[in-house]
N, CA, C and O atoms as CSV, one atom per row, in Angstrom:
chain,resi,resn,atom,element,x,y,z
A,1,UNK,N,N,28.109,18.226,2.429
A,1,UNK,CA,C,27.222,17.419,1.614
A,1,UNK,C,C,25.909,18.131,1.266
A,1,UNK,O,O,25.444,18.069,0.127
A,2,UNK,N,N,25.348,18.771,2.206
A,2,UNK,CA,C,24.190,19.567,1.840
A,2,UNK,C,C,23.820,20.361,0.299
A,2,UNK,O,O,22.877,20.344,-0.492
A,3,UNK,N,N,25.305,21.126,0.410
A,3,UNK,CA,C,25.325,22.184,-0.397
A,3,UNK,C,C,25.115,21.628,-1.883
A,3,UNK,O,O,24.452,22.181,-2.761
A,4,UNK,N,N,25.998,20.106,-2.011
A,4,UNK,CA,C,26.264,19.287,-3.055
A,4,UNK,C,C,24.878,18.248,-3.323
A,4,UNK,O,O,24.896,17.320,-4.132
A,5,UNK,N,N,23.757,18.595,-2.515
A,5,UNK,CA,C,23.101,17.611,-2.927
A,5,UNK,C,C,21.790,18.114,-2.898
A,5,UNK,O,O,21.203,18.503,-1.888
A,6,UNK,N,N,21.192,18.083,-4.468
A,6,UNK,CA,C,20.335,18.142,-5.723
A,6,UNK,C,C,18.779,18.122,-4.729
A,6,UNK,O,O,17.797,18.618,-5.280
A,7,UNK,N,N,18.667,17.751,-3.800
A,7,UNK,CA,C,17.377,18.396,-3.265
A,7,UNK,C,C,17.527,19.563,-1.848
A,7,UNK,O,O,16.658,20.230,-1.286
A,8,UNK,N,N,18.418,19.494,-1.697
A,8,UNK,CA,C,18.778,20.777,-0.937
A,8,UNK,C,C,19.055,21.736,-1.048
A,8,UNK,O,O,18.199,22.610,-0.911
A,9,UNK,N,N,20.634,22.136,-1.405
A,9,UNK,CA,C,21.279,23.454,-2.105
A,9,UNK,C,C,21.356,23.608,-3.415
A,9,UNK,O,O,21.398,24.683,-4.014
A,10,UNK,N,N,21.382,22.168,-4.026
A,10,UNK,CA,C,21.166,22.431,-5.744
A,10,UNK,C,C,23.024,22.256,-6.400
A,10,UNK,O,O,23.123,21.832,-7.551
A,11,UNK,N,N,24.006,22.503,-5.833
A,11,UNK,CA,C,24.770,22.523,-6.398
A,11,UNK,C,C,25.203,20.955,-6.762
A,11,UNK,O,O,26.244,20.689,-6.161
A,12,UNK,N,N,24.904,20.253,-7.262
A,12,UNK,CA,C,25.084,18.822,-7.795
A,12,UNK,C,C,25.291,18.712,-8.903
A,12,UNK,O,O,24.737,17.753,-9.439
A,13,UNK,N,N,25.921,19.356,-9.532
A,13,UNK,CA,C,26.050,19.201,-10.991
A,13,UNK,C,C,25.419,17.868,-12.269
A,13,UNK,O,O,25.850,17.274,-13.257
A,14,UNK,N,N,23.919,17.952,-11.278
A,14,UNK,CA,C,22.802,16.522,-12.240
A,14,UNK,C,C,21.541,17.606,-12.480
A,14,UNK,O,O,20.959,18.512,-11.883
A,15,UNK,N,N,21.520,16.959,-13.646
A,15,UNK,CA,C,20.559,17.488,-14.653
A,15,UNK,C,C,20.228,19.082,-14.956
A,15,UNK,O,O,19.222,19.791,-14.950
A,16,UNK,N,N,21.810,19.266,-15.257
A,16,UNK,CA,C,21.311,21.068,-15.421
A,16,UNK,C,C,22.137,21.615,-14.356
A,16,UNK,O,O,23.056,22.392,-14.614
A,17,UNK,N,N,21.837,21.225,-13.094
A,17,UNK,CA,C,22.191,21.843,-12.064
A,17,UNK,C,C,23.494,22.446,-12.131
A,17,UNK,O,O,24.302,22.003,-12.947
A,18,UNK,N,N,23.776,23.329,-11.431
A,18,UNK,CA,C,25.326,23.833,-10.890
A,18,UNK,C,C,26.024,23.486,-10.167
A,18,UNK,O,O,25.637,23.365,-9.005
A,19,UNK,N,N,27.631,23.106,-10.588
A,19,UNK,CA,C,28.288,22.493,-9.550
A,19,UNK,C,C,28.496,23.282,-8.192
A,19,UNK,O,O,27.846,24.281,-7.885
A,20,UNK,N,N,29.976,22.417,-7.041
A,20,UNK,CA,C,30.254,23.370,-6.489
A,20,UNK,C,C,31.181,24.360,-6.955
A,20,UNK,O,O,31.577,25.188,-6.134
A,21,UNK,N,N,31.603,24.412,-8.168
A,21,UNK,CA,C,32.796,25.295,-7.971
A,21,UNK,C,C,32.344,26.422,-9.232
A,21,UNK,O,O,33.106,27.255,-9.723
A,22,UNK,N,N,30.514,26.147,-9.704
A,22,UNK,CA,C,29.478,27.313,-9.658
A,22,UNK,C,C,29.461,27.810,-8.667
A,22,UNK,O,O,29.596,28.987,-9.004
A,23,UNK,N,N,29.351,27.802,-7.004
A,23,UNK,CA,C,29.379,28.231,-5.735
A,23,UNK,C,C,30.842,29.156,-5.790
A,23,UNK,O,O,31.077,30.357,-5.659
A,24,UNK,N,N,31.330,28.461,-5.942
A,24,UNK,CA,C,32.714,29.159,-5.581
A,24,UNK,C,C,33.010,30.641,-6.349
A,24,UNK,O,O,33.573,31.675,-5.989
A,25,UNK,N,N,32.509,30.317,-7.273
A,25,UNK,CA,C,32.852,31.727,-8.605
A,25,UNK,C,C,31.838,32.374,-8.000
A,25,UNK,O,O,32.174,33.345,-7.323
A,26,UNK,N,N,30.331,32.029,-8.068
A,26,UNK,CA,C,29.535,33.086,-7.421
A,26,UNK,C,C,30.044,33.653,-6.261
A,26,UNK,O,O,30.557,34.770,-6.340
A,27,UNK,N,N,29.986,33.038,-5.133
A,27,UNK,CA,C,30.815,33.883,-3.983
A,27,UNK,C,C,32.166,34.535,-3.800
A,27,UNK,O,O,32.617,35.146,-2.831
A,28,UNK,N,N,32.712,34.245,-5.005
A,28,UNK,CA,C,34.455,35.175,-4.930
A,28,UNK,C,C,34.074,36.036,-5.645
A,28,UNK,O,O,34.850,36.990,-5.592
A,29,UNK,N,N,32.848,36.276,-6.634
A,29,UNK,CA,C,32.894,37.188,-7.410
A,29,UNK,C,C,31.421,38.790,-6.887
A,29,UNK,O,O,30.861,39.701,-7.497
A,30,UNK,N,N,31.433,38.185,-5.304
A,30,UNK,CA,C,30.646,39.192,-4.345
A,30,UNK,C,C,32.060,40.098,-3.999
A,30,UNK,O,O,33.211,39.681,-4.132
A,31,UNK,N,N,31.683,41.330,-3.562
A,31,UNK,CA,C,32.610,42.005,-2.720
A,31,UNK,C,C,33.063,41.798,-1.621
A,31,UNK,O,O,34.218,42.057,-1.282
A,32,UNK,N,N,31.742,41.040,-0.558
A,32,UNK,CA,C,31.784,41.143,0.961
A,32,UNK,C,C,32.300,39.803,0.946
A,32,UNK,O,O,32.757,39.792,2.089
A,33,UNK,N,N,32.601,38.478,0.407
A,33,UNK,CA,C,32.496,37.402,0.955
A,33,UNK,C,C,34.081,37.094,0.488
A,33,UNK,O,O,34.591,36.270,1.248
A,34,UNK,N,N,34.818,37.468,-0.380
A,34,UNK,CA,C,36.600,37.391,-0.146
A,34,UNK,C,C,37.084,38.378,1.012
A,34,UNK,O,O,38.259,38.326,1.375
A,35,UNK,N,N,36.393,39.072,1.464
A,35,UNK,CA,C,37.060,40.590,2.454
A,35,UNK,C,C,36.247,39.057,3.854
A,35,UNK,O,O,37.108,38.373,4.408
A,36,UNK,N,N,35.146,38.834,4.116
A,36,UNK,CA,C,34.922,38.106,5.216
A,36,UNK,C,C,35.889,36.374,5.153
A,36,UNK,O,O,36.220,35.729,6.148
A,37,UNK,N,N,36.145,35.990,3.716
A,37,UNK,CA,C,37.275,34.685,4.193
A,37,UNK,C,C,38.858,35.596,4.374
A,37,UNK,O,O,39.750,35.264,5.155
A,38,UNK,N,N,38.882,36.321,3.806
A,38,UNK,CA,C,40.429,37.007,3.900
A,38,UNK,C,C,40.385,37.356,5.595
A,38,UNK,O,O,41.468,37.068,6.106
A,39,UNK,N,N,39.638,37.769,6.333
A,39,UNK,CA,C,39.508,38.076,7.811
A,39,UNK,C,C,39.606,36.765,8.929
A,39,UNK,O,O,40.330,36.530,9.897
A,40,UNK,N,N,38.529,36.080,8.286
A,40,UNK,CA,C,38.702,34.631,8.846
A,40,UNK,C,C,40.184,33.529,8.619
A,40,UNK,O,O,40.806,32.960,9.516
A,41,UNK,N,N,40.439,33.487,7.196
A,41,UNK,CA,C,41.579,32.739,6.751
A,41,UNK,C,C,42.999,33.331,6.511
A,41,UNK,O,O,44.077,32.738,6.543
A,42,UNK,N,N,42.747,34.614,6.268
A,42,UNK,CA,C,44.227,35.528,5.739
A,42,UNK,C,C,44.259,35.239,4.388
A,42,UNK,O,O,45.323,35.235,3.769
A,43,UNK,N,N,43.373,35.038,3.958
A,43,UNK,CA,C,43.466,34.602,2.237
A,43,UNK,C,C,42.314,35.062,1.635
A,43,UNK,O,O,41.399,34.968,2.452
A,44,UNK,N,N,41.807,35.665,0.243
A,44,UNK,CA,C,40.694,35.707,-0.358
A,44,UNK,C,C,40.036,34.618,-0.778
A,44,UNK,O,O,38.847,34.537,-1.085
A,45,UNK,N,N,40.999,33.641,-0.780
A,45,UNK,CA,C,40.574,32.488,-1.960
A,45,UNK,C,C,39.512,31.781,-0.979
A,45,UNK,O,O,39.479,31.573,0.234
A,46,UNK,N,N,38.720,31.529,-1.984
A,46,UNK,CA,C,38.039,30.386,-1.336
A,46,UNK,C,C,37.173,29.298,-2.329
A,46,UNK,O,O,36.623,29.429,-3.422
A,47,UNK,N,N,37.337,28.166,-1.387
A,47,UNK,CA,C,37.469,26.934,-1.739
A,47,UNK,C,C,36.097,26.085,-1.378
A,47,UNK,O,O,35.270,26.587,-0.617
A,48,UNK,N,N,35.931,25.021,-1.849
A,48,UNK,CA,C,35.046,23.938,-1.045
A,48,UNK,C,C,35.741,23.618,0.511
A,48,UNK,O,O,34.945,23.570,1.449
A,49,UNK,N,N,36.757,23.467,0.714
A,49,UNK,CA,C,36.930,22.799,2.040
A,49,UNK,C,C,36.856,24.242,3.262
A,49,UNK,O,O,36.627,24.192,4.470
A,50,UNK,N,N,37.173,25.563,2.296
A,50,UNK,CA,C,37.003,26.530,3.430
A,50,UNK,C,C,34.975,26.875,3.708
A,50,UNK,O,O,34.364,27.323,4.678
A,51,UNK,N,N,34.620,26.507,2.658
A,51,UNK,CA,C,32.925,26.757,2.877
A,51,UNK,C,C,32.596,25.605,3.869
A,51,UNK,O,O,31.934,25.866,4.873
A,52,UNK,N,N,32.918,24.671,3.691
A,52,UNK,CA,C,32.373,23.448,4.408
A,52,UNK,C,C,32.839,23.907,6.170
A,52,UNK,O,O,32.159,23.617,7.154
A,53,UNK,N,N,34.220,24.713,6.193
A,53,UNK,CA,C,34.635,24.810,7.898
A,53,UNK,C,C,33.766,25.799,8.049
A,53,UNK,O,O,32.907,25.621,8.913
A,54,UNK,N,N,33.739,27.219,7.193
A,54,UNK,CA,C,32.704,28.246,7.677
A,54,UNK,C,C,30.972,27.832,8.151
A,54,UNK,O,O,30.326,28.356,9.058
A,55,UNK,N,N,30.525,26.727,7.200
A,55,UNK,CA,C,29.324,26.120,7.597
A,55,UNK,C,C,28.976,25.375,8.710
A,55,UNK,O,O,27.957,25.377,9.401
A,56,UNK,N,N,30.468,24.449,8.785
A,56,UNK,CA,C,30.064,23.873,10.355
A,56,UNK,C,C,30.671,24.745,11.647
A,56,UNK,O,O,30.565,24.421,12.830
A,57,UNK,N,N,31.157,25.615,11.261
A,57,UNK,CA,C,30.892,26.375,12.586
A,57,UNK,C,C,30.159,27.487,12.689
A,57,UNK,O,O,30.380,28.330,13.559
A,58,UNK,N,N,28.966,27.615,11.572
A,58,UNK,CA,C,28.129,28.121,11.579
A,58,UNK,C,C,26.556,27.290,12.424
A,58,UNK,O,O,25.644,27.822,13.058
A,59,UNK,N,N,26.774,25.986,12.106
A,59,UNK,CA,C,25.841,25.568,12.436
A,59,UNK,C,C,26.198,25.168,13.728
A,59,UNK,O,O,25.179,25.258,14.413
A,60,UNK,N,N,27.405,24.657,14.594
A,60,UNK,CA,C,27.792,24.634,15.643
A,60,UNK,C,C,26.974,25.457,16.328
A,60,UNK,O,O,25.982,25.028,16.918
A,61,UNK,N,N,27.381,26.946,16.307
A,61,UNK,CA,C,26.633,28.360,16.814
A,61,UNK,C,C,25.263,28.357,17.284
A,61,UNK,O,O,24.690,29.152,18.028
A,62,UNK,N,N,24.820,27.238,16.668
A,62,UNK,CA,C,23.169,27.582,16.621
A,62,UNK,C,C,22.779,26.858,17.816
A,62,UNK,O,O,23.090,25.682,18.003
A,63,UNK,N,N,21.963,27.696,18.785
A,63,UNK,CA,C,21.604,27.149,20.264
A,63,UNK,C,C,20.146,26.919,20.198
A,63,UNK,O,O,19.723,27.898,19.582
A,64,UNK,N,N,19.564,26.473,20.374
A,64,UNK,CA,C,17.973,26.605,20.646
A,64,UNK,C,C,17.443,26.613,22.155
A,64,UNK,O,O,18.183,25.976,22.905
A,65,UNK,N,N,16.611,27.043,22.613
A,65,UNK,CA,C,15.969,26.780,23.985
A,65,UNK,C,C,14.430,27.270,23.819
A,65,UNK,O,O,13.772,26.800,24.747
A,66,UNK,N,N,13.750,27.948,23.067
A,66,UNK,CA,C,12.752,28.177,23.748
A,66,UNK,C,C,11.845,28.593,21.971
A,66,UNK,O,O,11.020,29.479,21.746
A,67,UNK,N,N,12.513,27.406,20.874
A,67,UNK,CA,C,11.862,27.535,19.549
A,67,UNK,C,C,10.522,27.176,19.593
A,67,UNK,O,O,10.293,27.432,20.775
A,68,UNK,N,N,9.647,26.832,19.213
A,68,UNK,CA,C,8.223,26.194,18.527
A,68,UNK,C,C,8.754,25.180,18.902
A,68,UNK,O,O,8.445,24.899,20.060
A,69,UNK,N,N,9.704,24.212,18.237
A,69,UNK,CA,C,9.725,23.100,18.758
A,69,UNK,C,C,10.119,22.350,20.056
A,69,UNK,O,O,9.678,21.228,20.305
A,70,UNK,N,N,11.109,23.129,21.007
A,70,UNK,CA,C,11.532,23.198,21.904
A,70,UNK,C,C,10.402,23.843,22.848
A,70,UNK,O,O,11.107,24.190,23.795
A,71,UNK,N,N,9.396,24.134,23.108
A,71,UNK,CA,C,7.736,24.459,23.460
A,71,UNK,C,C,7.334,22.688,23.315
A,71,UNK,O,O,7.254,21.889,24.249
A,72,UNK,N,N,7.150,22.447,22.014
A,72,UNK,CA,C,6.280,21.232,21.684
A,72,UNK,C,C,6.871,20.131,22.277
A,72,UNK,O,O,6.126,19.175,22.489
A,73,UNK,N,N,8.539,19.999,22.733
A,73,UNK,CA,C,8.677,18.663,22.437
A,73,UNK,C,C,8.533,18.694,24.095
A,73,UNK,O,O,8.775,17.646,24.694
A,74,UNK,N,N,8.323,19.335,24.502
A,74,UNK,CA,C,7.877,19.357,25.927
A,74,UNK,C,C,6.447,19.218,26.170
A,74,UNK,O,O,6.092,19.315,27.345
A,75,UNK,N,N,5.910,19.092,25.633
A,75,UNK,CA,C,4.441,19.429,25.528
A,75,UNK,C,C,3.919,17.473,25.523
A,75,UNK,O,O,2.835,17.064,25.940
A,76,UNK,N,N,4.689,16.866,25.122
A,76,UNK,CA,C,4.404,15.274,24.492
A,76,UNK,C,C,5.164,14.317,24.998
A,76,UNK,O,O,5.954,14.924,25.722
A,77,UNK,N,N,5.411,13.147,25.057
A,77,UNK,CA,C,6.419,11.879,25.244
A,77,UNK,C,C,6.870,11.969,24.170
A,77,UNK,O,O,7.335,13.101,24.042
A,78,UNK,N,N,6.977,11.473,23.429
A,78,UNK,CA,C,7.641,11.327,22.307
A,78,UNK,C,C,7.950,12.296,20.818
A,78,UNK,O,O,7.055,12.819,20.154
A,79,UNK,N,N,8.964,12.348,20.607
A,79,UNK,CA,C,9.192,13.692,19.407
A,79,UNK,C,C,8.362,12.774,18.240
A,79,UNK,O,O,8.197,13.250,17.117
A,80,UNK,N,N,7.989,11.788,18.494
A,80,UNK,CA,C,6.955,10.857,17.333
A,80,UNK,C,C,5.630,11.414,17.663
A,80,UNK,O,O,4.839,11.442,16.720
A,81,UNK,N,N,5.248,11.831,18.714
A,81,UNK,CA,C,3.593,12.559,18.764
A,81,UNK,C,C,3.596,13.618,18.228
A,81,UNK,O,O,4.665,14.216,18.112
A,82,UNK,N,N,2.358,14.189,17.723
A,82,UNK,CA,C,2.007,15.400,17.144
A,82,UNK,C,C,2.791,16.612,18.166
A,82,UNK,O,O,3.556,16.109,18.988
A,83,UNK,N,N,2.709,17.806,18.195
A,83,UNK,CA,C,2.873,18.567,18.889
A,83,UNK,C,C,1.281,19.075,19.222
A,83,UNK,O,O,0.424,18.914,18.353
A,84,UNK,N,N,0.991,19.595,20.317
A,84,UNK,CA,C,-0.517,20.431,20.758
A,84,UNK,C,C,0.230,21.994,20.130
A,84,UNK,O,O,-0.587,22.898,20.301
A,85,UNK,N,N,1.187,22.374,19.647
A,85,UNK,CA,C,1.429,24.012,19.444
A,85,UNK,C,C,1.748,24.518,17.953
A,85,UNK,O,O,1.780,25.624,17.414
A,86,UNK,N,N,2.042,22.744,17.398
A,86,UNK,CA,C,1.956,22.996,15.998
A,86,UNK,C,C,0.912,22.527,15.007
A,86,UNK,O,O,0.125,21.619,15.276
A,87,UNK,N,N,0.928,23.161,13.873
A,87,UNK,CA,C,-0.230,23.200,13.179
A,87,UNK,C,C,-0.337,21.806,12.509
A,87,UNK,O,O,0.634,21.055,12.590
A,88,UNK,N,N,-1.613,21.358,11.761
A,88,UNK,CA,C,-1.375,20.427,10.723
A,88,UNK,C,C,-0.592,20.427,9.550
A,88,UNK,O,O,-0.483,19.343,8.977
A,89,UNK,N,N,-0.057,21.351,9.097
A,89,UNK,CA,C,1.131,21.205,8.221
A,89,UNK,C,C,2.233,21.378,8.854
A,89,UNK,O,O,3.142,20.943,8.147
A,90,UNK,N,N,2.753,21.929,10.152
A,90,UNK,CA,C,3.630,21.637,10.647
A,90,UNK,C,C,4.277,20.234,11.428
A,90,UNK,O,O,5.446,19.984,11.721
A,91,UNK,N,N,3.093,19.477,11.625
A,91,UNK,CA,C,3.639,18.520,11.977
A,91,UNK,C,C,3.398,17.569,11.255
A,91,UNK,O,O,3.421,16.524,11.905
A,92,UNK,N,N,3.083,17.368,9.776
A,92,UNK,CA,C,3.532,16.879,9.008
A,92,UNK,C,C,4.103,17.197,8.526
A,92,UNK,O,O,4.248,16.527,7.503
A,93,UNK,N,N,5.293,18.806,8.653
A,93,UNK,CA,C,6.530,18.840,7.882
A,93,UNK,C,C,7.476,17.952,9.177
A,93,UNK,O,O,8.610,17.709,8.762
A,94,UNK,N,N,7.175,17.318,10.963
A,94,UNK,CA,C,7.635,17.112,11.566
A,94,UNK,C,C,8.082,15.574,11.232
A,94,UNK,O,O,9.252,15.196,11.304
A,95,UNK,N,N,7.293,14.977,10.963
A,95,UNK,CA,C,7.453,13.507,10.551
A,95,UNK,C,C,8.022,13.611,9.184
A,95,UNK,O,O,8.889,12.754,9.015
A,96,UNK,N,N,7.822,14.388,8.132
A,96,UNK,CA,C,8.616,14.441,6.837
A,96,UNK,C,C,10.022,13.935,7.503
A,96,UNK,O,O,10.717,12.922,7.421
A,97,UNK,N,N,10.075,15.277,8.262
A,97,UNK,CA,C,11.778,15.196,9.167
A,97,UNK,C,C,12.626,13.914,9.773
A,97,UNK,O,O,13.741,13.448,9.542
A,98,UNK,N,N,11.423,13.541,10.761
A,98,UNK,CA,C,12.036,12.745,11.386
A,98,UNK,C,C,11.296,11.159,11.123
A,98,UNK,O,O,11.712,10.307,11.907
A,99,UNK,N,N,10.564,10.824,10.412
A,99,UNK,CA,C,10.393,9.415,10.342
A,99,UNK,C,C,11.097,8.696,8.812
A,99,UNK,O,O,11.343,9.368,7.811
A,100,UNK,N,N,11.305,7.375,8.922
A,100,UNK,CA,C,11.942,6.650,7.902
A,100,UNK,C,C,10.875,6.466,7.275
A,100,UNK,O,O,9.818,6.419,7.905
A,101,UNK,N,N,10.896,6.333,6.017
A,101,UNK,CA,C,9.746,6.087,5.055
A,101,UNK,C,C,9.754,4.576,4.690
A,101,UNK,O,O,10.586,3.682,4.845
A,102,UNK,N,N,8.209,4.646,4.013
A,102,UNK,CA,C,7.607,3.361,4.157
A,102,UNK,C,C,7.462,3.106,2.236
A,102,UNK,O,O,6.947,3.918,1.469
A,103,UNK,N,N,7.896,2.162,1.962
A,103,UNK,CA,C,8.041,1.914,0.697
A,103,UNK,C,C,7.318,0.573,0.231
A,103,UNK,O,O,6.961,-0.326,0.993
A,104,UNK,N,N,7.180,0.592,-1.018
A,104,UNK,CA,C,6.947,-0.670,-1.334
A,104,UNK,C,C,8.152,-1.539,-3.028
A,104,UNK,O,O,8.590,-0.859,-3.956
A,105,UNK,N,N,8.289,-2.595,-2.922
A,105,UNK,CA,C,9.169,-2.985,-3.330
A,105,UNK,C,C,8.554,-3.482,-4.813
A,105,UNK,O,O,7.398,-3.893,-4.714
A,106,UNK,N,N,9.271,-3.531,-6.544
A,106,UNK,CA,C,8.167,-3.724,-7.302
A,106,UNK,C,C,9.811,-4.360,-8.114
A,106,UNK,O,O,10.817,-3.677,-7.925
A,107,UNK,N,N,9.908,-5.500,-8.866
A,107,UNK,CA,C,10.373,-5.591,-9.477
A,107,UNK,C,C,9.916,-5.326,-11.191
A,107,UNK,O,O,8.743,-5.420,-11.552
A,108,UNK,N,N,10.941,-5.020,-12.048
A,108,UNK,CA,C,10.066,-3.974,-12.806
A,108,UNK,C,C,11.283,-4.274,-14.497
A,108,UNK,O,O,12.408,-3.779,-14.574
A,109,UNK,N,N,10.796,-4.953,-15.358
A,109,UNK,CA,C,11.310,-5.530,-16.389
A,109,UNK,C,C,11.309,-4.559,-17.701
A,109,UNK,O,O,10.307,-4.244,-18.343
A,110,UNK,N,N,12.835,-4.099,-17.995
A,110,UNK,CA,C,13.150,-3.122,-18.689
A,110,UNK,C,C,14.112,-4.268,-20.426
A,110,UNK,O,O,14.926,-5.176,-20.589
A,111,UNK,N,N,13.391,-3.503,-21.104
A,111,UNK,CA,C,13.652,-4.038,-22.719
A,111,UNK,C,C,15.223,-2.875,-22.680
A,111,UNK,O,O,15.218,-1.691,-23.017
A,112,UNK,N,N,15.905,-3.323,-22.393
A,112,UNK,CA,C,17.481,-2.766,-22.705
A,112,UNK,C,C,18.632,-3.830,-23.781
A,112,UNK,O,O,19.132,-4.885,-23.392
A,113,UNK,N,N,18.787,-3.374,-24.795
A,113,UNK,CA,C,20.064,-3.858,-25.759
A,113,UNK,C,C,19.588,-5.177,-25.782
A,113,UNK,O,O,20.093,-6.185,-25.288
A,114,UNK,N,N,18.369,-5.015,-26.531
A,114,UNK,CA,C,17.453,-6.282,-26.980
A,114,UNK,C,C,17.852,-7.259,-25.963
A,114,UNK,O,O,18.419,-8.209,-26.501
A,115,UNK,N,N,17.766,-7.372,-24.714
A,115,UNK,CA,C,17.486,-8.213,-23.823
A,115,UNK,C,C,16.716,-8.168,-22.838
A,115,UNK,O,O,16.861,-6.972,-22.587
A,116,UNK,N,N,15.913,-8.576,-21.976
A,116,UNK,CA,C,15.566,-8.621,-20.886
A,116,UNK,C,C,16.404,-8.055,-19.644
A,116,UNK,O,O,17.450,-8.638,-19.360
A,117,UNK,N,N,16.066,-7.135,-19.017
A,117,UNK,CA,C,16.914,-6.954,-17.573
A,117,UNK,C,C,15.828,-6.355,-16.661
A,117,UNK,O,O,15.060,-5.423,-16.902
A,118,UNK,N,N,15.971,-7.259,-15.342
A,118,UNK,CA,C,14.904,-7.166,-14.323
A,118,UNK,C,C,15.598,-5.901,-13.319
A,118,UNK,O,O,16.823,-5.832,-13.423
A,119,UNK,N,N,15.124,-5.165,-12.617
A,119,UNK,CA,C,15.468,-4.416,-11.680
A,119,UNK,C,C,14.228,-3.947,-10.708
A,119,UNK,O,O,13.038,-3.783,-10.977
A,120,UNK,N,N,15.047,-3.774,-9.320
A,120,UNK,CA,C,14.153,-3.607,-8.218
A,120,UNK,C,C,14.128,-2.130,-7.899
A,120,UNK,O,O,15.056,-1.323,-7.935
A,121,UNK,N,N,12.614,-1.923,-7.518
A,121,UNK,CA,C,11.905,-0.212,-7.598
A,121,UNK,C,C,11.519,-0.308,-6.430
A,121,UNK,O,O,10.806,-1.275,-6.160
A,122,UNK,N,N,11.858,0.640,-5.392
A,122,UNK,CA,C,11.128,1.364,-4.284
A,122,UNK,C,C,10.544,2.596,-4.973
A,122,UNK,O,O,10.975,3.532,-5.645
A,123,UNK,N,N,9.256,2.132,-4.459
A,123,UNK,CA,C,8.104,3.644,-4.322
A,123,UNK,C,C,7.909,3.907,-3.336
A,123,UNK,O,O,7.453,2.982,-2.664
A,124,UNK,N,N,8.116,5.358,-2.556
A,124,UNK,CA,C,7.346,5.846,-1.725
A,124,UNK,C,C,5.991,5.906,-1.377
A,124,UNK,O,O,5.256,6.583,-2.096
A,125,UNK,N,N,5.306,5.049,0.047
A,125,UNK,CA,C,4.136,4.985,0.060
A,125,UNK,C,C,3.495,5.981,1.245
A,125,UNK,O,O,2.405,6.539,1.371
A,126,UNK,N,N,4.621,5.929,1.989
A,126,UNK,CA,C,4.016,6.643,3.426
A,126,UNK,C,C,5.355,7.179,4.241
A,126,UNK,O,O,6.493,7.320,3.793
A,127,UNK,N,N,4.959,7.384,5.318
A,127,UNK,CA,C,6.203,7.968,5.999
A,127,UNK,C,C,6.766,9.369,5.435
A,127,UNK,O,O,6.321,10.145,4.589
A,128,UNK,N,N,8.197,9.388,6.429
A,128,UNK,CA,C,8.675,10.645,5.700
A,128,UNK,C,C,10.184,10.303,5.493
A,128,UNK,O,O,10.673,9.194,5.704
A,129,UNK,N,N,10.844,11.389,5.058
A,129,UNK,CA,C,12.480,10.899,4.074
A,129,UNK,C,C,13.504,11.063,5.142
A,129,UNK,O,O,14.648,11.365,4.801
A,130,UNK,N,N,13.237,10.909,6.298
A,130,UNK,CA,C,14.117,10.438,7.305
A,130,UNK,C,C,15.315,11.739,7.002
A,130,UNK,O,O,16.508,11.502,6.813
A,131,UNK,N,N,14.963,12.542,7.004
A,131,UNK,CA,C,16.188,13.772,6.783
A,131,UNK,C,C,16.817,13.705,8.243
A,131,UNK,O,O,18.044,13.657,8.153
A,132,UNK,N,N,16.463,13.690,9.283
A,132,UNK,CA,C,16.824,13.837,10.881
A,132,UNK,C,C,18.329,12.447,10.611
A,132,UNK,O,O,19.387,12.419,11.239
A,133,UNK,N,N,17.909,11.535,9.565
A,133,UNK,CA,C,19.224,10.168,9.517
A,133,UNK,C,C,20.376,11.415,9.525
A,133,UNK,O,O,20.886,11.610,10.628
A,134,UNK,N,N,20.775,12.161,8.563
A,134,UNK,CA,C,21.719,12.975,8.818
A,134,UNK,C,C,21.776,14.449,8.874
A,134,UNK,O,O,22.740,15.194,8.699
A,135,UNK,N,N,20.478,14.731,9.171
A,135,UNK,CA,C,20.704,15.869,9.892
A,135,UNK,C,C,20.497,15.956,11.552
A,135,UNK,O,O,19.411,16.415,11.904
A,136,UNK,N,N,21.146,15.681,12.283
A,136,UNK,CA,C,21.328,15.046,13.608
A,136,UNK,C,C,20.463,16.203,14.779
A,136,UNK,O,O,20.723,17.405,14.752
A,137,UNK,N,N,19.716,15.772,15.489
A,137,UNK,CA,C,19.026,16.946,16.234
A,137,UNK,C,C,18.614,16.196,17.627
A,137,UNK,O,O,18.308,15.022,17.416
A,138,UNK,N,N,18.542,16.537,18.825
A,138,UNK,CA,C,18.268,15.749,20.093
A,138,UNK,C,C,16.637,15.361,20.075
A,138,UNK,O,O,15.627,15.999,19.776
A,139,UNK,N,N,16.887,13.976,20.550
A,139,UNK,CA,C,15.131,13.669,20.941
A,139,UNK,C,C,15.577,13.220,22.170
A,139,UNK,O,O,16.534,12.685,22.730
A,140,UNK,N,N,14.504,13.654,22.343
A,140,UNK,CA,C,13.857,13.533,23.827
A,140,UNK,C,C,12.877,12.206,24.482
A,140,UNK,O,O,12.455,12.261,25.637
């Protein structure tokens, strides 16, 4: 999902953007990356469902013990307190991460096919975009 979605990897094929199977042509059409799925799979080809297995057991791999944040979250009670080791823009990229955002609700009256049609608007007021909802990480 990452890869496919328009504020992350870009390949979303909305507004301009490139799909995934822009991804796919770009990377079959490298040298090194059909010779590294042909090693892994026995095949050159590659696909969306073979990027998606190479990614999660890429990210599987990834261990942490002794990051910036793994320092900080020891440092506090709660992964909701500031850190004492990170900066002021770092720990407001921390709450970007991990808090649900705070909205406000506006109903908002649109002139469509000469009629009236009401629809409901969240604006972002505060908080952050809750990326931690699915990008899954341990709190403490």
């Amino acid at each position: 999902m990452p890869v496919k979605d328009h504020g992350e990897m870009g390949f979303s094929d909305t507004n301009g953007a490139p799909d995934i199977q822009d991804l796919i042509t770009k990377l079959s059409s490298t040298t090194h990356y059909p010779i590294l799925f042909n090693r892994t799979f026995g095949d050159i080809s590659i696909t969306e469902d073979l990027i998606s297995m190479v990614l999660a057991q890429f990210i599987r791999s990834i261990q942490s013990f002794d990051s910036k944040y793994d320092v900080g979250i020891s440092q506090v009670r709660s992964h909701r307190d500031d850190f004492p080791n990170f900066t002021e823009e770092e720990n407001a990229g921390k709450r970007l991460f991990t808090e649900n955002f705070e909205y406000n609700i506006e109903e908002v009256k649109i002139d469509l096919f000469g009629g009236n049609l009401t629809t409901t608007v969240a604006h972002r007021v505060g908080g952050g975009i809750n990326c931690a909802s699915c990008h899954r990480y341990r709190i403490t």
